[in-house]
N, C-alpha and C positions, 0 to 999 in steps of 0.2 A: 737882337740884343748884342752889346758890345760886351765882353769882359776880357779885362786886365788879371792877371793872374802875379802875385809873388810869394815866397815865403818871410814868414816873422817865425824864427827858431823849429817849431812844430807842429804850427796852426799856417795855413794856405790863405792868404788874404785874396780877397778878388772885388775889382773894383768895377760895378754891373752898371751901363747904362741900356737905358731902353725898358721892355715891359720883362718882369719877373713870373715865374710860372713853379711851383713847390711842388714839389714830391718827394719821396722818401724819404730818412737818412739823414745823416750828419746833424748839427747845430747853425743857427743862424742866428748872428749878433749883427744889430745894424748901429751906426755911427754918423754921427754928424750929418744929424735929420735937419731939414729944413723947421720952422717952425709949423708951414703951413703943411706937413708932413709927419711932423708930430702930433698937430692939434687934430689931423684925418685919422691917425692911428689911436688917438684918446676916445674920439666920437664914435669909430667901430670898437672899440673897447681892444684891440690889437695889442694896444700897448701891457695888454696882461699876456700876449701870444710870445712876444721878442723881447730876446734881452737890448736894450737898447742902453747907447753909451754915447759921450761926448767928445771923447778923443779915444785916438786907436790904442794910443797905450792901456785905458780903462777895459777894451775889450778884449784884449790879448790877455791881461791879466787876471780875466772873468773863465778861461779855461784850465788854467792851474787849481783851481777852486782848491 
């Protein structure tokens, strides 16, 4: 897996290509899902697991809660 790393204020963005692998810890907010990526995460019912968002702005602004 590839990942890009920056910061936005106080949240660490990272930009993942290749296969993903969870474990412990932190938050994860996904953005700018393909459709056929969205419709994968509907049919595993996922899309109740992630907060999921359309633009980065939406998701950076989803940790100040």
């Amino acid at each position: 897996m590839e990942i890009a790393e920056r910061a936005a204020g106080k949240v660490t963005v990272l930009i993942l290509k290749g296969d993903l692998k969870l474990g412990d810890g932190g938050s994860i907010k996904l953005l700018n899902l393909t459709k056929r990526v969205r419709d994968l995460l509907a049919i595993t019912k996922l899309l109740t697991v992630f907060d999921t968002f359309d633009t980065e702005k939406e998701a950076l602004g989803s940790f100040s809660g």
